[in-house]
N, C-alpha and C positions, 0 to 999 in steps of 0.2 A: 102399168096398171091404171083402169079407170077410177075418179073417186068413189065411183057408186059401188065400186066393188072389194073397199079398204069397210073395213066394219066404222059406224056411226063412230065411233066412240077414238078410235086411231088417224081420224082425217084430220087432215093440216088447222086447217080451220076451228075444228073443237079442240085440240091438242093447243093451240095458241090461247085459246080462251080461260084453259085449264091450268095450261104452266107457262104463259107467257111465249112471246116470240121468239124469247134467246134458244129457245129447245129446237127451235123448226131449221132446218138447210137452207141455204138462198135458194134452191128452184121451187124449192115448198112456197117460199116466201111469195116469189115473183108468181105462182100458181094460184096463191089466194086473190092479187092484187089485180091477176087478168081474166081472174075467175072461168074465161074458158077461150077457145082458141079456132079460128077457122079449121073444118077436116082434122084435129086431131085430140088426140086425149091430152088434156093439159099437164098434166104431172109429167108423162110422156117429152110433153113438149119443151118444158120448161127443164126438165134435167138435160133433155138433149142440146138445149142451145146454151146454156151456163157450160156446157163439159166444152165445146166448139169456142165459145169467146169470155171473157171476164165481164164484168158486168163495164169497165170501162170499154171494153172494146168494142163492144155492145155499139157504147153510144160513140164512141168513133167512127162504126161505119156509115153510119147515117141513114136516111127513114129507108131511100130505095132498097138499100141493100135487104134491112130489119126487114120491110114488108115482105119482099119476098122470101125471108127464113120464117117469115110467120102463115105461109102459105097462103099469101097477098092479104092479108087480114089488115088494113089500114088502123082499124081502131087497137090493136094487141100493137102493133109499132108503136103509136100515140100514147099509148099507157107506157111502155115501157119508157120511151124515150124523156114522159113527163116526168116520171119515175126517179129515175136517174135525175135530172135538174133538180126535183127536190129535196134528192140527196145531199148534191151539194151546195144547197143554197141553205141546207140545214148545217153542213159544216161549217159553212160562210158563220152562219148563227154563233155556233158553238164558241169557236175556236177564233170566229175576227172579233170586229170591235163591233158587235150590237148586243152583246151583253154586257156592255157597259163596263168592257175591259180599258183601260188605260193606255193610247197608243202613245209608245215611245220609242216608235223609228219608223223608215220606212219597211224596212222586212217586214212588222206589223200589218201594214197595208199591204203586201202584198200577200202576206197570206190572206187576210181578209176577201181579197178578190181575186184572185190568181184562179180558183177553181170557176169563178162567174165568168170572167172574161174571154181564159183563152182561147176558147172555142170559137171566137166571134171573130166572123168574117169581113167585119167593117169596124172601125174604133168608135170608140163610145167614152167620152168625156164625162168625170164626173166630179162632184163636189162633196166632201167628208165635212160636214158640220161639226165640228168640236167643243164641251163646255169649259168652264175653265180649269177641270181638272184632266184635261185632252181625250175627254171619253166622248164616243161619239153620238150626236145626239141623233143626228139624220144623214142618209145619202142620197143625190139628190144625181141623178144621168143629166146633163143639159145637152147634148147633143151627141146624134150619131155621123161618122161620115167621116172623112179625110180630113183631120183639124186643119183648117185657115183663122190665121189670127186677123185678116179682116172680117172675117165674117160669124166671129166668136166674139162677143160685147160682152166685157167684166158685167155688163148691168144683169146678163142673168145669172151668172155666179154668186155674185154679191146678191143678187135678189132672194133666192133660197138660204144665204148666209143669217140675211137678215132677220129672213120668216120665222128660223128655227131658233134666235136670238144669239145664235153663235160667239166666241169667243175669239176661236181661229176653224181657221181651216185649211185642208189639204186638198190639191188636185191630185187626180187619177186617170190616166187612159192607158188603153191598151193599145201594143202594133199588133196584127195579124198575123205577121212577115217571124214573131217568133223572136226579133231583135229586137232589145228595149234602145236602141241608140238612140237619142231624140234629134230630130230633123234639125233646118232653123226656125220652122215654124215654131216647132215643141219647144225654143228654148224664146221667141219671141211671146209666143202665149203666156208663156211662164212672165216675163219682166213685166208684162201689161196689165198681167193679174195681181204681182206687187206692188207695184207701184198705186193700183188703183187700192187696195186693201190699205196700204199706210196712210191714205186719206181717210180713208174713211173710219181708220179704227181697227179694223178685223185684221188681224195677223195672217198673213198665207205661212205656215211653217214649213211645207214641201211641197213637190210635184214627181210622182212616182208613176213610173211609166212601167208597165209592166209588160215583158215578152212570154214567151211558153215556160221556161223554166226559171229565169231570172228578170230583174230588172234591173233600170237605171234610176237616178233621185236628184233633185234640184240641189239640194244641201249638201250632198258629198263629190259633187259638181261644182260646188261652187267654193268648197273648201279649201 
């Protein structure tokens, strides 16, 4: 059914306005958000492609596949797919440590980015700002790419440490590969970045490497 053809008063959209979004379906949802769709009626469209994949499988398949379920519509892909990241970049929110939750371990951390990262097809180094009741003040990416610890300098780690006046901090990257096993890169980045933090004051408390389902941790490594 088209919405022009649902009485004013029964479309998704006024029905949200009236009792909130908890009343609406997810394809309702995703129909207000892509508000319409190449060649087809969107209610239509939006029920048929939630019944066909889950909203994660969605963003599994990736944009080529989405554009052509979207009957090549690139901008209804792009909504959808930004969509979905802001989902879980709002879980990231929730449930890790930027509301000023207290991280005490690394399971912590890897909830906190486990939904950011694993999708990513290149590693991505980052820095967890911590104050001194280990809540986190900032996260800071310093680089994308295959970690080389010559060509990773504590000075920009500690640089963001510093900025955000940190107490301690945590390193974080992710494998691709799905295995948090750390290289001997990942375990020489790890001693460089200690060692340069006990100089200077700032604590490194961990280095948590996150894979697709699990990770590994410098602390329980080194235990």
């Amino acid at each position: 059914m088209k919405i022009k053809e649902i009485a004013f008063y029964d479309r998704p959209s006024e029905r949200l306005i009236k009792y909130g979004a908890g009343v609406l379906s997810d394809y309702e949802l995703l129909a207000i958000v892509l508000g319409k769709v190449k060649d087809a009626s969107i209610l239509e469209f939006t029920n048929k492609l939630l019944k066909k994949y889950n909203l994660n499988k969605i963003y599994d398949i990736g944009f080529e596949v989405l554009k052509k379920e979207c009957n090549n519509d690139k901008v209804a892909a792009l909504k959808i797919l930004s969509l979905i990241q802001l989902c879980k970049r709002y879980g990231t929110l929730v449930n890790g440590g930027f509301n000023k939750k207290e991280i005490k371990s690394a399971k912590d951390i890897f909830d906190m980015f486990v939904n950011r990262v694993k999708d990513y097809n290149e590693e991505h180094l980052y820095v967890v700002c911590l104050d001194t009741k280990n809540c986190v003040n900032k996260v800071h990416r310093i680089c994308i790419g295959t970690l080389n610890a010559s060509l990773i300098h504590p000075r920009e780690v500690f640089k963001a440490a510093i900025k955000e006046n940190s107490f301690s901090i945590m390193l974080v990257h992710n494998h691709p590969s799905g295995d948090p096993a750390p290289s001997e890169e990942d375990i020489e980045i790890t001693k460089k970045i200690i060692e340069t933090g006990e100089i200077l004051g700032i604590l490194v408390l961990d280095h948590v490497i996150i894979g697709k389902d699990s990770f590994w941790n410098w602390l329980d490594f080194k235990s």
